[in-house]
C-alpha positions as CSV (number, residue, x, y, z in Angstrom):
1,X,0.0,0.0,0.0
2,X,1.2,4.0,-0.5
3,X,2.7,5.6,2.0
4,X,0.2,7.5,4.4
5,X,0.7,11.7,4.1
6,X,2.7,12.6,7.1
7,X,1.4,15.7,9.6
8,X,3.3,17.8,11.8
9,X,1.8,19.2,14.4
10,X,3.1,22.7,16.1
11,X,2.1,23.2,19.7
12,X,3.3,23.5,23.1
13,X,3.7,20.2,25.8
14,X,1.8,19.5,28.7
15,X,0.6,22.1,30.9
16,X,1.4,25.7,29.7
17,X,0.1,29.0,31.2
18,X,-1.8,31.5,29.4
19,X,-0.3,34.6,31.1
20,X,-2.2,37.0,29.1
21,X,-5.6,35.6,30.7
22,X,-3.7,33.8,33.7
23,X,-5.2,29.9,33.1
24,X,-3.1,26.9,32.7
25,X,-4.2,25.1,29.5
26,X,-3.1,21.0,29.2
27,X,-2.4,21.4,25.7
28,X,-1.8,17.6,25.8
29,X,-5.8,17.0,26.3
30,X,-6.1,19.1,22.6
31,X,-3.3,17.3,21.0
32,X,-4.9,13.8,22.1
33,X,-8.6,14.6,21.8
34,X,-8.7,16.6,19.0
35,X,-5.7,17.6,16.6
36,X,-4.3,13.9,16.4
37,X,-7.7,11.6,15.6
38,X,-8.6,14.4,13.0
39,X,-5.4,13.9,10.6
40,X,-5.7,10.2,11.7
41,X,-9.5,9.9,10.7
42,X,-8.1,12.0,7.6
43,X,-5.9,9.5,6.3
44,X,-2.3,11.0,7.5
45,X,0.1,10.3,9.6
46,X,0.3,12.5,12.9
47,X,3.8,13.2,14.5
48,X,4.7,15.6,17.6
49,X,8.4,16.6,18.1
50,X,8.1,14.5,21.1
51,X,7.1,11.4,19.2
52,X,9.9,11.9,16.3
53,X,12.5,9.0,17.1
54,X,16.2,10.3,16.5
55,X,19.3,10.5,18.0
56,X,21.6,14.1,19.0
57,X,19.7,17.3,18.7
58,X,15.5,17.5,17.6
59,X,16.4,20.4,15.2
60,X,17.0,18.7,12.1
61,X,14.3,16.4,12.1
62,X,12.0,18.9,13.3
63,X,13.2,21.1,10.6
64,X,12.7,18.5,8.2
65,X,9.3,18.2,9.3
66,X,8.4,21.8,8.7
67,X,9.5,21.5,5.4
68,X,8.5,18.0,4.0
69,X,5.4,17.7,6.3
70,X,2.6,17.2,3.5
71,X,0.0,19.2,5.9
72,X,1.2,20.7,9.5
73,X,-1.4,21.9,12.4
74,X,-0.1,24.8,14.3
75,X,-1.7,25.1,17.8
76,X,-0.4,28.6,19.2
77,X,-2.7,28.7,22.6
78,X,-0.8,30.5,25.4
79,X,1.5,32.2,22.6
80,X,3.6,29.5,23.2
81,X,7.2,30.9,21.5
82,X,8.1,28.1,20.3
83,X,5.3,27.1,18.5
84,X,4.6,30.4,17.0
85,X,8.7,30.7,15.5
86,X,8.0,27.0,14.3
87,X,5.0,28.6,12.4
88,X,6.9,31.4,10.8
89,X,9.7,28.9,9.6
90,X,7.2,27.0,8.1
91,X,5.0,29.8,6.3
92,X,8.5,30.8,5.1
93,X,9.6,27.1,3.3
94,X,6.0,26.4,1.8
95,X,3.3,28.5,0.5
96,X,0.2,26.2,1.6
97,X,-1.1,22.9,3.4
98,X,-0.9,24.9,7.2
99,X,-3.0,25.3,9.2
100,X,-3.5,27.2,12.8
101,X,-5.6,27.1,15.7
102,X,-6.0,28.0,19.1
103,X,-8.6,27.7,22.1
104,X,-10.8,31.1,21.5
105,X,-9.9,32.8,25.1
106,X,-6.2,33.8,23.4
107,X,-5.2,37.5,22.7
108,X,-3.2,37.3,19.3
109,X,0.0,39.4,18.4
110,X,-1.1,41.9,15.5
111,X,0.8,40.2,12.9
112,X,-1.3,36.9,13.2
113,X,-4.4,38.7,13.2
114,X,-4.9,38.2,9.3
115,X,-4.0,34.4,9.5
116,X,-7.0,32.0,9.4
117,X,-7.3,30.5,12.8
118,X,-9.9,28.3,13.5
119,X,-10.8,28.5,17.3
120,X,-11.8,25.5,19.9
121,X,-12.8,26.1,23.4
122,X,-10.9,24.9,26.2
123,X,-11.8,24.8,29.7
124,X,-8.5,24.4,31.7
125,X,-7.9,20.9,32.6
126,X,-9.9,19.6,29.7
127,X,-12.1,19.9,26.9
128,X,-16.4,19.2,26.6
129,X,-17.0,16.2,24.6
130,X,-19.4,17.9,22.5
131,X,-16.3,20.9,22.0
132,X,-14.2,17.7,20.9
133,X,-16.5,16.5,18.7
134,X,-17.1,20.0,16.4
135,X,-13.5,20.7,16.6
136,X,-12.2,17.3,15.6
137,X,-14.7,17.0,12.6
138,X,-14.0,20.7,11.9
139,X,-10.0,20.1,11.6
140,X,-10.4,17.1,9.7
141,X,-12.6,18.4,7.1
142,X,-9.9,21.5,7.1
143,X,-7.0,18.5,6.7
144,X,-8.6,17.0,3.9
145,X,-9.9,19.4,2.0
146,X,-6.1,21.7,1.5
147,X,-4.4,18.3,1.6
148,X,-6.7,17.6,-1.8
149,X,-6.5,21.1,-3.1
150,X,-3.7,22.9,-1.6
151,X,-4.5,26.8,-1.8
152,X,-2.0,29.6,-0.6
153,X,-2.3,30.0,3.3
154,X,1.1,31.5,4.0
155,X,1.2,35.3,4.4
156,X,4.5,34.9,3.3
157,X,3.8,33.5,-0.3
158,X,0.3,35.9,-0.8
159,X,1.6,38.7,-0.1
160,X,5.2,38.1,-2.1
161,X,3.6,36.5,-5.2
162,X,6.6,36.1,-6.9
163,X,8.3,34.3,-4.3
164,X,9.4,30.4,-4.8
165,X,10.2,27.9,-2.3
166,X,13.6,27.1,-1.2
167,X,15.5,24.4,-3.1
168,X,17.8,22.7,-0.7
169,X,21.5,21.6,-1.6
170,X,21.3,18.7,-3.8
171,X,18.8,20.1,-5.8
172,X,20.9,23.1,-6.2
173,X,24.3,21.5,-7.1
174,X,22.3,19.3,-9.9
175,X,20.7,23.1,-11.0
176,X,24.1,24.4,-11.1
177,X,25.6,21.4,-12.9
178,X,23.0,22.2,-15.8
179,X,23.7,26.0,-16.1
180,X,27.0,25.2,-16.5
181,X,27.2,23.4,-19.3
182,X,24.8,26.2,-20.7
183,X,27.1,28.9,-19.8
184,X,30.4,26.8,-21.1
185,X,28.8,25.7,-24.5
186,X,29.9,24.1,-27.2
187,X,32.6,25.0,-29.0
188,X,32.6,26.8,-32.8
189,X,30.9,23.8,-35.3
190,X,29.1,21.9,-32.7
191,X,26.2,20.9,-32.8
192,X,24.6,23.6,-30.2
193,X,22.6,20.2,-29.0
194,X,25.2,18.8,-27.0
195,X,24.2,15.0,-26.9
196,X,25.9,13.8,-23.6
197,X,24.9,16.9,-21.7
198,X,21.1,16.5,-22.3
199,X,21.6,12.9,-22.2
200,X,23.1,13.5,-18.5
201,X,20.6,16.5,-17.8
202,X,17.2,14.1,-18.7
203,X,18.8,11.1,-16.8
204,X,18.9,13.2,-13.5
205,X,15.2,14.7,-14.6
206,X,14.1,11.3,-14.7
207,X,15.4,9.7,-11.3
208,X,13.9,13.3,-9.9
209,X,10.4,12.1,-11.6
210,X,11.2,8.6,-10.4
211,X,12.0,9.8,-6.3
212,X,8.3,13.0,-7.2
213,X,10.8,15.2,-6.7
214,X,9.2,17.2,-9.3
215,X,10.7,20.5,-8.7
216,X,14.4,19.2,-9.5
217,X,13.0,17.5,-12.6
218,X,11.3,20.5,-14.0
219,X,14.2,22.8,-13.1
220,X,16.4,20.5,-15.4
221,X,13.7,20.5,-18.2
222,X,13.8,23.7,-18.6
223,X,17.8,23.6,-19.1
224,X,17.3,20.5,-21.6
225,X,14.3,22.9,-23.2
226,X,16.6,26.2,-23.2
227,X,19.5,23.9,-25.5
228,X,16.6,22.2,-27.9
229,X,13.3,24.1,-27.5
230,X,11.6,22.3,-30.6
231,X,12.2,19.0,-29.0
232,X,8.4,17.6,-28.0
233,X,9.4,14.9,-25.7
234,X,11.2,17.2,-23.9
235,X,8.0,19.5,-23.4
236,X,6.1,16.7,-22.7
237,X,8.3,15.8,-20.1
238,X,8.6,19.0,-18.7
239,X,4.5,19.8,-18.8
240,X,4.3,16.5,-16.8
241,X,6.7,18.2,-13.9
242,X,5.4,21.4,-13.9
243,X,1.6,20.0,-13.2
244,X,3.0,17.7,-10.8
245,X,5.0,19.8,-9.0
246,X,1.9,21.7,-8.0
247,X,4.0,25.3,-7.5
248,X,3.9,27.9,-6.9
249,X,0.2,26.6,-6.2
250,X,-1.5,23.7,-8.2
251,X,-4.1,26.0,-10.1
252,X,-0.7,28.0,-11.6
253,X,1.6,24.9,-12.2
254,X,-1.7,23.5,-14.3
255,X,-2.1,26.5,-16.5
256,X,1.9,26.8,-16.4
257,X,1.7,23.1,-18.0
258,X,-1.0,24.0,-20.1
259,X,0.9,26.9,-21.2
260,X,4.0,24.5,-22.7
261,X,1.4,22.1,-24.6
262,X,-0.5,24.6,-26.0
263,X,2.9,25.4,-28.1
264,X,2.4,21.2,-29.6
265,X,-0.8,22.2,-31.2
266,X,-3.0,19.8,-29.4
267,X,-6.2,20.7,-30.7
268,X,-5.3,19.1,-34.0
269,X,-2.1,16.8,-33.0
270,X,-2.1,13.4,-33.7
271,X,0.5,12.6,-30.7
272,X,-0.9,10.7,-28.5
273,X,1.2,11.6,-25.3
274,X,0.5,15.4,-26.3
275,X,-3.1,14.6,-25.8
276,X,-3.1,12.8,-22.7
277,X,-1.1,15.2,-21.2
278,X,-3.9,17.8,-22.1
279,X,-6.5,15.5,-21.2
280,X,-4.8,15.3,-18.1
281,X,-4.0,18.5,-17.3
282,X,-7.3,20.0,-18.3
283,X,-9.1,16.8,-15.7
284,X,-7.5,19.0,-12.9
285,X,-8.3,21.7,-14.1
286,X,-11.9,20.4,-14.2
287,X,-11.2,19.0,-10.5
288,X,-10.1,22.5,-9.1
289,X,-12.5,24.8,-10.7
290,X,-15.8,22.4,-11.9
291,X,-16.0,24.4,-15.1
292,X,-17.4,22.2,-17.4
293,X,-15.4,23.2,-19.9
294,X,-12.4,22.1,-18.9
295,X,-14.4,18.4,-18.5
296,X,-15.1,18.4,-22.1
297,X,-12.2,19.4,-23.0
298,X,-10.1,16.7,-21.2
299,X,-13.1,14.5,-22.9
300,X,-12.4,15.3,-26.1
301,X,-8.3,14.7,-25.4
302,X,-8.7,11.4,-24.7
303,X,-11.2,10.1,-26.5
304,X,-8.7,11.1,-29.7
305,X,-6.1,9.4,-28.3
306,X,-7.7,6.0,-27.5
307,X,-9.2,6.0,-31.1
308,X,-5.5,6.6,-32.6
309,X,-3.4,4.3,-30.1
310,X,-6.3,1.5,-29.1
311,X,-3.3,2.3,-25.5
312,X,-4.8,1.5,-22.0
313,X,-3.8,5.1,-20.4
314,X,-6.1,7.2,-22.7
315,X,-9.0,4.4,-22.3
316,X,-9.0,4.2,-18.6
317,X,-8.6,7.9,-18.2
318,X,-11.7,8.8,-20.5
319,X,-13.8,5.8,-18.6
320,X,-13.3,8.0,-15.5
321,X,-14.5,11.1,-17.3
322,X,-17.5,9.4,-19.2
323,X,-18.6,8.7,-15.5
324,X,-17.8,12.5,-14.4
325,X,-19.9,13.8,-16.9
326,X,-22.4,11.1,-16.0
327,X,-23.1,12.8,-12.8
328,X,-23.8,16.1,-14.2
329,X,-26.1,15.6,-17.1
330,X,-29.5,14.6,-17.4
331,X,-30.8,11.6,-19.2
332,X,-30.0,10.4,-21.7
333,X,-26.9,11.8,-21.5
334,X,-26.3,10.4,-18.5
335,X,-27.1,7.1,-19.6
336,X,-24.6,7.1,-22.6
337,X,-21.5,8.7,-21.0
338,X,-22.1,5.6,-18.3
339,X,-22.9,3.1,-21.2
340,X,-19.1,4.3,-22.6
341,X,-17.3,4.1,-19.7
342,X,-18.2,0.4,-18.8
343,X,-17.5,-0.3,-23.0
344,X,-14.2,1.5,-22.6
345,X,-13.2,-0.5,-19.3
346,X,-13.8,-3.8,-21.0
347,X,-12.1,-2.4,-24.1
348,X,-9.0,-1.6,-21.8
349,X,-8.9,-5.1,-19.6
350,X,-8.7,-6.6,-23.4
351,X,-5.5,-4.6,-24.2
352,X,-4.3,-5.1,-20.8
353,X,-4.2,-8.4,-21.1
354,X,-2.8,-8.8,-24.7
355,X,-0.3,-7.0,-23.6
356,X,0.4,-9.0,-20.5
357,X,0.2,-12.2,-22.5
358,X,2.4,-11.1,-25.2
359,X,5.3,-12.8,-23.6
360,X,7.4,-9.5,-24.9
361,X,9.6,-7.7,-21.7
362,X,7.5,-4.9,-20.3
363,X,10.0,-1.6,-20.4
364,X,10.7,0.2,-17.2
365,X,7.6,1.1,-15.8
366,X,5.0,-0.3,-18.3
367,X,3.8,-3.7,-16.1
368,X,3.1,-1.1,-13.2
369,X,0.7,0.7,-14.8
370,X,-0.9,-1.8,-16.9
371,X,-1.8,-3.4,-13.9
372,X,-2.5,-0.5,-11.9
373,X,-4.9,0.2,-15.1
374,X,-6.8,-3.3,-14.5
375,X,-7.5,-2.5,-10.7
376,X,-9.1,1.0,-11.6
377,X,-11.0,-1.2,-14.6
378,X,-12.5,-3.9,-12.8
379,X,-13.6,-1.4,-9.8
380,X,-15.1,0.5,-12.2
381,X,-16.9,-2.7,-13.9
382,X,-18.0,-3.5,-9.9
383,X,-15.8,-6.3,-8.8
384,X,-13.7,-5.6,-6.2
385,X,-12.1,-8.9,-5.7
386,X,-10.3,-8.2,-9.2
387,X,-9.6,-5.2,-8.6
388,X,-7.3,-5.6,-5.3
389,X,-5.8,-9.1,-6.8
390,X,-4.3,-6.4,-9.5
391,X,-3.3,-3.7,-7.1
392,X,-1.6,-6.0,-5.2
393,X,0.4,-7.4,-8.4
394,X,1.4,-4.0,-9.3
395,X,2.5,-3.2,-5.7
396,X,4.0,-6.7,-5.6
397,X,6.5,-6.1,-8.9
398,X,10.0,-5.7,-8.4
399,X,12.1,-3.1,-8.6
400,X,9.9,-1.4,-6.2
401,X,7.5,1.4,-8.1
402,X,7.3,4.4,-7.4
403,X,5.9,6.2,-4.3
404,X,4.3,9.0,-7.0
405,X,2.9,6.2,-9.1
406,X,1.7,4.5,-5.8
407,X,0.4,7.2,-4.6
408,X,-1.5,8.5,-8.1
409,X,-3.1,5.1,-8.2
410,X,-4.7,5.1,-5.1
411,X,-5.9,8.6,-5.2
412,X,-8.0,7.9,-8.4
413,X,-9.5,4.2,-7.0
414,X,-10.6,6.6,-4.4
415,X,-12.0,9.2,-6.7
416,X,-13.3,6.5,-8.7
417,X,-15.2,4.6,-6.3
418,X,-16.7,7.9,-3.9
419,X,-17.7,9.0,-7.8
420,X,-19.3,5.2,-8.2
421,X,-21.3,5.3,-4.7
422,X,-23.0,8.4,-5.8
423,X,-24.3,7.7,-9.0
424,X,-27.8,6.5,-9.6
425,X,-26.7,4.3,-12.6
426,X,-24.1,2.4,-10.8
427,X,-24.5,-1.8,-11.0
428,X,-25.1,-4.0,-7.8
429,X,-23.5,-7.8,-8.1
């Protein structure tokens, strides 16, 4: 199975006092009762700097917390120091996925005042069930919903919008690797292409794609694009980075995306990883925004590219939308779009398993997702039993996949059956 998300939670230990107000709040009672069961119920992994195991001083790993943390929970009651500098550090590495509370009796500093804090009442000693009951559901819903669709909630990054975040040293010694062997170039009668530079640069963009660190791999596109700009794999490649890299928030990183594909002409190309790219990005676009434009659009992308390839990635892709667009219309509409999905499915289970049967050797990472296809297939189709028995042979394969692909797979089974639950048309076996 993917790896859970991790949270980091910000906050005081024990018992601390409130000296504006003069109360001693046991911050371990909202840390237990509230702020921990809501990222648990929400899916993620809750650490405290008291719970990280390591050995010599709690700064690095804390620090590495506040900056790889996929969502962190800031509790500032009693203007605890600590906790408040551990805020600022964070707002400073990453422009969303924090958020802050604080039991509603505290007096905040002027400069927090225009931060979103979500209040819970404490009473001392302890909290009222019902008061633990609103607040957890509250913070989970809040977890869930930016940890789905992060949006800008550091001051920091809304108020500088041309800020980006830090890039730490390794991803800064492979950046500088790449601008210099722009800045030395090649020699007079070279080809300006130099072959074993981009060869080196789109090997190290590739392990970056391989470890999502997407925001190494789409710094060294854009070198490989500066030395051959006309090449389209290399856009395509670096499209796929820049969406998935979701910076400086993932609304802008999809149009930034959408901006480098628009220059392959894929309204009328005939390239069909141009077209699921823009059936791809314009599906999140679709996801962030529910303009349905964007829908039919990503529709349209990838129903052109099964026709042309007959390839399982555009087929299972455009199943998933069929049944999006299900949900919204009326009948018959409704009816056909779910009639196409469940004919694209079976179509894609058929190539699937020609290809699996083929007896050829799968490149790289092709078995993964033509397995990882089948699971999302046979959920779709309604049997479950099927469904894990292929997740669990694409988790099962050797070397290792992913975490990325792990983690994209199981964030559209999800999609895919909440979206299945709701609809009227759906099968019962």
């Amino acid at each position: 199975m993917a790896e859970k998300q991790v949270c980091f939670v910000v906050m005081g230990f024990g018992k601390k006092t409130d000296y504006p107000t003069g109360r001693v709040i046991d911050l371990d009672k909202s840390y237990q009762y509230i702020i921990k069961p809501a990222a648990e119920e929400a899916g993620l992994e809750c650490i405290r700097a008291d719970e990280i195991i390591h050995s010599g001083t709690i700064d690095v790993p804390m620090y590495e917390q506040l900056l790889n943390a996929d969502v962190v929970v800031a509790d500032v009651s009693t203007s605890n120091c600590n906790a408040f500098y551990e805020l600022g550090v964070r707002h400073a590495l990453r422009p969303y996925t924090t958020i802050t509370i604080a039991e509603d009796k505290m007096v905040f500093p002027f400069d927090v005042n225009h931060i979103a804090i979500r209040k819970y009442q404490h009473l001392g000693d302890g909290i009222d069930f019902g008061e633990v009951m609103r607040m957890k559901a509250a913070l989970k819903e809040a977890i869930q919903t930016i940890a789905a669709k992060p949006t800008d909630d550091s001051p920091v990054y809304t108020f500088l919008k041309d800020l980006r975040p830090p890039v730490r040293g390794a991803k800064e010694a492979a950046l500088k690797f790449a601008m210099a062997a722009i800045s030395d170039g090649p020699s007079a009668g070279q080809d300006p292409a130099n072959t074993a530079t981009v060869s080196t640069l789109m090997a190290q963009a590739q392990a970056a794609l391989d470890k999502s660190d997407f925001l190494t791999a789409k710094s060294l596109l854009a070198v490989v694009r500066s030395m051959i700009p006309n090449d389209p794999y290399v856009a395509q490649k670096l499209a796929l980075a820049t969406y998935k890299s979701k910076l400086p928030d993932p609304t802008q990183a999809l149009k930034d995306a959408h901006a480098i594909l628009t220059e392959l002409n894929p309204e009328v190309s005939t390239d069909t990883e141009t077209l699921g790219l823009w059936g791809a990005v314009h599906k999140r676009l679709w996801e962030i925004t529910a303009d349905r434009s964007y829908l039919d659009i990503s529709i349209f992308s990838y129903e052109k590219g099964f026709y042309l390839k007959n390839d399982y990635y555009n087929g299972i892709n455009l199943a998933y939308l069929y049944n999006e667009r299900a949900a919204i219309s009326e009948a018959p509409e409704s009816v056909a779009d779910f009639v196409c999905a469940e004919r694209a499915r079976k179509r894609v289970l058929t190539i699937c398993d020609s290809l699996l049967q083929s007896g050829r050797t799968l490149p790289g990472q092709d078995e993964y997702w033509i397995r990882a296809t089948m699971a999302e297939a046979w959920l779709g189709l309604g049997d479950v039993n099927k469904s894990k028995e292929s997740l669990d042979a694409a988790f099962a394969l050797q070397p290792s996949p992913s975490q990325w692909m792990r983690d994209s797979t199981q964030e559209q089974l999800q999609k895919l059956e909440k979206l299945l639950a709701s609809s009227p048309l759906k099968k019962t076996n």
